[in-house]
N, C-alpha and C positions, 0 to 999 in steps of 0.2 A: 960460418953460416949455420951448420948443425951445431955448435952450440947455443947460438941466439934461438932457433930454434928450440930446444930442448928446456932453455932459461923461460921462453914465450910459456912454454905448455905449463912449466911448473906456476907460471906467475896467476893470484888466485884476484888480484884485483881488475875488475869491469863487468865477475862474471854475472853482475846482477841485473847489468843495462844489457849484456849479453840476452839472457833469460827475458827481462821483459820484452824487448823487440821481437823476439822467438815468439813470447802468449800475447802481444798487439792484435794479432790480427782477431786469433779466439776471444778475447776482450772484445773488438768492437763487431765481433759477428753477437754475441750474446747478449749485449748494449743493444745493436740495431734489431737484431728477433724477438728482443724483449718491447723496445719500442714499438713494432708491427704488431705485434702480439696485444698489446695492451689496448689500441686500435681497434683492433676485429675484434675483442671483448667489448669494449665501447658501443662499437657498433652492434652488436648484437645483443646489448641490453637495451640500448634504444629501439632497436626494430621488434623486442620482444614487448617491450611497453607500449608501441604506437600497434602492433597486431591486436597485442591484449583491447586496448582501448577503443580499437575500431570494429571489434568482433563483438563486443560488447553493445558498440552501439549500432550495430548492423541488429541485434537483438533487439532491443527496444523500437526501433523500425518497425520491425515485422510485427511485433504484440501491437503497436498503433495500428496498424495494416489490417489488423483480423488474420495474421498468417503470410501473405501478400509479400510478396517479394520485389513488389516493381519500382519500389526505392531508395532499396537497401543500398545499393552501388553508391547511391549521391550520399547517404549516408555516412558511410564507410569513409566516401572520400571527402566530405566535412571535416571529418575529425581526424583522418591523418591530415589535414592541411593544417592541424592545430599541435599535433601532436609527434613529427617527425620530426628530430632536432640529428639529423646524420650530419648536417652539412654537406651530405654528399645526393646528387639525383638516387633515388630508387628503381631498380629495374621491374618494367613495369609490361607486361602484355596487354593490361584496360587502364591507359593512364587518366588520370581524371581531369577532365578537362575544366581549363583554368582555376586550377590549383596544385597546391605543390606538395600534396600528396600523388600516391598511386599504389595500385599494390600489382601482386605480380600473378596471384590469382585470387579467386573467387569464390564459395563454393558453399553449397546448403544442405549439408549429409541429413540424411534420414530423421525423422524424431525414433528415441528409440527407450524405451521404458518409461522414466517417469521426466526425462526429456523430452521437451520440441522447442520449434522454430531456430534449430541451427543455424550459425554463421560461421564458415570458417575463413579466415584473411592468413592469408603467406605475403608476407614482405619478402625482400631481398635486393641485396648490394654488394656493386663490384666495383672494386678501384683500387688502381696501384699504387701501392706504397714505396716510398722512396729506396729501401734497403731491401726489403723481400725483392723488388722488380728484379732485382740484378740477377735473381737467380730464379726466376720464377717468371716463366712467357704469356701465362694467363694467372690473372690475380684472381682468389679463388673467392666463390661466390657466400657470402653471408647469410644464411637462412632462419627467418624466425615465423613460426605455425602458432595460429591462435586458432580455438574455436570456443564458443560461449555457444549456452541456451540458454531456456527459461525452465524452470525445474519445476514443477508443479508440487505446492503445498496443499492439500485439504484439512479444512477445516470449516467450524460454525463461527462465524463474525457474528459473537452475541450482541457486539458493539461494534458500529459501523458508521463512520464518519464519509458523507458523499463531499463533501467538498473538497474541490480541484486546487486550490487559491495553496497560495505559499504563507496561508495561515496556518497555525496550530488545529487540528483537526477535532481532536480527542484532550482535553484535561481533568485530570483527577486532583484535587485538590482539599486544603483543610481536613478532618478527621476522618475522609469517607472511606468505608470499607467496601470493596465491589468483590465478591467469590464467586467465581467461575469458571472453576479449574479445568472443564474441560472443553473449551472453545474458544474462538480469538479475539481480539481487539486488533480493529484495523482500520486504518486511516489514509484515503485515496487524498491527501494533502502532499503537494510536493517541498513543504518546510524544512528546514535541516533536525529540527525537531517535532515531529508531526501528531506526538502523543507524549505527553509530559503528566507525571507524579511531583505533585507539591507538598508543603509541610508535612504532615504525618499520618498521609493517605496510604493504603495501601488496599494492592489490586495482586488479585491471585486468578493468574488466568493460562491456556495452555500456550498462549505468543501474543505478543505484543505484533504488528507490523505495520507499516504504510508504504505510500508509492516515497517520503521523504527518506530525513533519517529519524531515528528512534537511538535518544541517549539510553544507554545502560542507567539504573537508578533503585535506590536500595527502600523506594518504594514499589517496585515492580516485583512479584515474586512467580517467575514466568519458569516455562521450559524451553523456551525459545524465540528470542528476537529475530524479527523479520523485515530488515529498515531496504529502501530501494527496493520495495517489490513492484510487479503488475499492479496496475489498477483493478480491483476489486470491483466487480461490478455488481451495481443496482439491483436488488431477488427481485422488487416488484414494479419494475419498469416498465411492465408491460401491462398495467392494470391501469386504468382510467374510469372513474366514475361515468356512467351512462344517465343526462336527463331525463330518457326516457323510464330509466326505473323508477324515479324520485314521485313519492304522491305527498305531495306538501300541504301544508297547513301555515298560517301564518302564524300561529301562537309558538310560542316557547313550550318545551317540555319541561313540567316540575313537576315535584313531587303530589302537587294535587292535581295535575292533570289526569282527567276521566278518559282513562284509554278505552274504554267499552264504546263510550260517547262518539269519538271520532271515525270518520267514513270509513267502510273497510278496505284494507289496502294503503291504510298511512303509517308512510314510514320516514316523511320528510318534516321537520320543524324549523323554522327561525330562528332556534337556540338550544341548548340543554343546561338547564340553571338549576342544578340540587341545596336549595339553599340551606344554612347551619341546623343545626339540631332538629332536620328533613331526612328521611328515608325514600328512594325511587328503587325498589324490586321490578325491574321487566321481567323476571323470569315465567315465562307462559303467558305474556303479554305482547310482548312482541321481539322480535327474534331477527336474525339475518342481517341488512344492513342498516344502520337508522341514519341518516341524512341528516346534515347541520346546514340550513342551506345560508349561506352567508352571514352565519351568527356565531356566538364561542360558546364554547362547553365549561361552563365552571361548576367543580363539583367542590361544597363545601360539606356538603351533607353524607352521606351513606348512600353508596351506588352501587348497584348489583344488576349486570347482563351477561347472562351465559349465552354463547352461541351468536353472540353480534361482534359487529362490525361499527363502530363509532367514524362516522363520515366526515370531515371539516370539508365542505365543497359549494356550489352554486351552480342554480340551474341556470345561470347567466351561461355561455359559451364562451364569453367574451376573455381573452388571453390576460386582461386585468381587472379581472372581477374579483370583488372582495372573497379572500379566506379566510376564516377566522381561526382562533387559536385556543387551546384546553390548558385551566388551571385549575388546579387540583390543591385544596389549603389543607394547613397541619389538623391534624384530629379528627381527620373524615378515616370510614373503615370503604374501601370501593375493591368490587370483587369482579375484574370485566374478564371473561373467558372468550378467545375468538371463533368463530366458526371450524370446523374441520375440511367441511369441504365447500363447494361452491367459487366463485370467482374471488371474494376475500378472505379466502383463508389462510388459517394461521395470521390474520392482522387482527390486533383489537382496536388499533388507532391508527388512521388515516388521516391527511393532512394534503388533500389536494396540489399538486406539484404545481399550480399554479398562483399558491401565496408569495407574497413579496419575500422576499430574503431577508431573514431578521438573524439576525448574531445577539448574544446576550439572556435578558430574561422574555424569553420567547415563549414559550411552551413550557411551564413552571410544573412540576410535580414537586411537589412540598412536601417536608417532613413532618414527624410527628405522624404519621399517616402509615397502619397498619396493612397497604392495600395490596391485591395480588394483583396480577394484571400478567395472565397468559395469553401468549401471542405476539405480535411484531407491534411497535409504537413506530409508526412512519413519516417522516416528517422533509419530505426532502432538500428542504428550501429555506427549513428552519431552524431553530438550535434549540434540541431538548435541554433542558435545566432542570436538574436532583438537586435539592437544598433541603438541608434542614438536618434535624437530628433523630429522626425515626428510623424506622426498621420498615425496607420493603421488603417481602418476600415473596420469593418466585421461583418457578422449577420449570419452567420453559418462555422468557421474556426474552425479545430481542430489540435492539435498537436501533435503526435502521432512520441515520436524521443528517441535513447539514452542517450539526457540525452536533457533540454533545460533551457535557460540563456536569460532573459532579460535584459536588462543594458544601461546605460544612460538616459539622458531625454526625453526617449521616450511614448508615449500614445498610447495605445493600446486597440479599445476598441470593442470587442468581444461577444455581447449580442447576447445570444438565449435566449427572451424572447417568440419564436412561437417554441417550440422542435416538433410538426408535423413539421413547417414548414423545417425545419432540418434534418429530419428523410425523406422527400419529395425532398431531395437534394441528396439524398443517400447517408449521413449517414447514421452511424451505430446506432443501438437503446442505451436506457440507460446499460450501463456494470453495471454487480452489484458486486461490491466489499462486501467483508465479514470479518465482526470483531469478534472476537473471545472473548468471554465474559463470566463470570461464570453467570447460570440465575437459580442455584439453588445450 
């Protein structure tokens, strides 16, 4: 027997089935932790994405709110019901009711520098897994923290598209040159592209942004894209022409209209029609606002008003009363400077919020046409249109319309480089638009 013993020891074959049965177990311990392991990763890149997604949109809640927190919950839990792919229930303290999201808390830390309207969401999940359990009495809890806010951007929207619609807000197109290095373009359009560069435009300005998106484009020569921002709101929303100011007249205003002749105290016409190789100088004739009362402005001629306000409006009341619209033809020189102070300041053109909604060639400013035009061009309901191949220049113009189009070989060129200086013309100060961002 001690030598079959002896002969066993020496003998070298089995000893590798030997060995593996021996590392079995460590094999299937590092197989099953590997498998558990890969799980709770799983899982916590999805609850990292559904936090991120619902804190985000807990953000854009509150900015519709004015700040207002009283929806943000149903919010939240909209989008994880879209957004939680765990396959597993989520542990939840405020589950949401009928849906199959939930989160596990809640919470709206402070605004704190050039952040507000906080949202923080904490997800979390627990459930045991088949090879961990065996050695594990509580399966441990999965935790993913989202917070987002709205980050506040300042700046001047020299160009400012009002429209809501999931059209194109802003187009720059064919040769137009727009310089404006130092203030935005911004477009409250919720399009996936909400301000587009065509052919061989080019726009130099300090950001491009909208509530859409905004493609990169190597006609854009920006310092900063701003696509999914806050809605940018309206500088002169709160202006509304007053019938009681309007002292009208039924004639049209031209260039031989005898301003001495007329009652004192008129500032209201049925039109303004500067017809071709016509000169109309207001300057020290009449001033402040001039009233179009349900007629259009076309200037073909030479137009010069300092210190006014160009009205498109109607002493109707009525919610569909006619507005009319201002065209402007190639080879006129027009010099309009807007008020400084008074209720329309910093506007040179106004365009009653109450015209019908036109898209297209709405409000024509034409090229060919040498004209300055400091101050705000307002149009909220309407689409300004730049056409042509002239040269406008300007050092304090803003454009403030439903929707605007520049187009053909036109040059445009728009520097506020002095923003006092700007803001001393009465304009409005920097608008600060707001991006919505996770910042933890």
């Amino acid at each position: 027997m001690f030598g079959f013993l002896t002969k066993l020891r020496r003998d070298q074959r089995g000893n590798a089935l030997v060995i593996a049965c021996a590392a079995m177990p460590m094999v299937i311990g590092c197989a099953g932790l590997a498998t558990d392991t890969i799980q709770w990763t799983l899982w916590k890149r999805q609850l990292q994405r559904a936090a991120d997604s619902a804190a985000i949109a807990g953000v854009y809640d509150r900015l519709s709110a004015a700040d207002a927190t009283t929806n943000t919950a149903t919010a939240v839990c909209n989008d994880l019901a879209v957004n939680v792919h765990t396959s597993q229930p989520l542990m939840a303290t405020s589950p949401c009711t009928g849906s199959t999201g939930s989160y596990s808390s809640l919470a709206f830390p402070a605004d704190s520098a050039n952040e507000t309207d906080h949202v923080q969401v904490t997800l979390k999940i627990q459930h045991s897994l088949p090879f961990s359990s065996m050695f594990l009495s509580t399966p441990p809890i999965i935790t993913a923290t989202a917070t987002a806010a709205a980050i506040g951007s300042t700046g001047y929207a020299c160009i400012e598209s009002l429209d809501t619609s999931t059209a194109t807000g802003i187009t720059f197109s064919g040769g137009a040159t727009i310089e404006m290095p130092n203030c935005d373009v911004f477009s409250n359009s919720s399009a996936t592209n909400a301000a587009v560069g065509k052919c061989s435009t080019s726009v130099i300005a300090n950001s491009i942004g909208a509530v859409g998106g905004v493609q990169q484009s190597n006609n854009f020569s920006v310092n900063a894209y701003k696509p999914y921002s806050s809605q940018l709101p309206d500088p002169f929303s709160s202006i509304t022409p007053d019938p009681n100011d309007m002292h009208c007249v039924s004639s049209t205003l031209t260039a031989g209209t005898n301003i001495s002749s007329l009652p004192a105290g008129t500032n209201c016409f049925s039109g303004l029609n500067v017809g071709s190789n016509t000169t109309l100088d207001l300057t020290g004739k009449l001033s402040g606002p001039i009233y179009i009362n349900g007629g259009d402005v076309k200037l073909q001629g030479n137009f010069t008003c300092t210190g006014c306000t160009i009205i498109l409006t109607n002493t109707d009341t009525s919610s569909t009363a006619h507005i009319g619209q201002i065209t402007v033809n190639a080879g006129v020189n027009n010099n309009i400077t807007a008020p400084t102070d008074g209720v329309y300041k910093g506007i040179a053109i106004y365009q009653d919020r109450r015209a019908a909604i036109c898209t297209g060639n709405c409000n024509n400013l034409n090229g060919n046409s040498s004209s300055i035009i400091t101050g705000a061009i307002y149009t909220p309901k309407q689409e300004v249109y730049y056409n042509g191949s002239g040269t406008l220049t300007a050092t304090c113009t803003m454009f403030v319309s439903y929707r605007v189009t520049f187009n053909g070989n036109s040059s445009l060129s728009n520097k506020f480089q002095d923003l006092s200086q700007c803001t001393s013309a009465g304009l409005p100060g920097p608008s600060a638009s707001r991006v919505v961002r996770l910042v933890a």
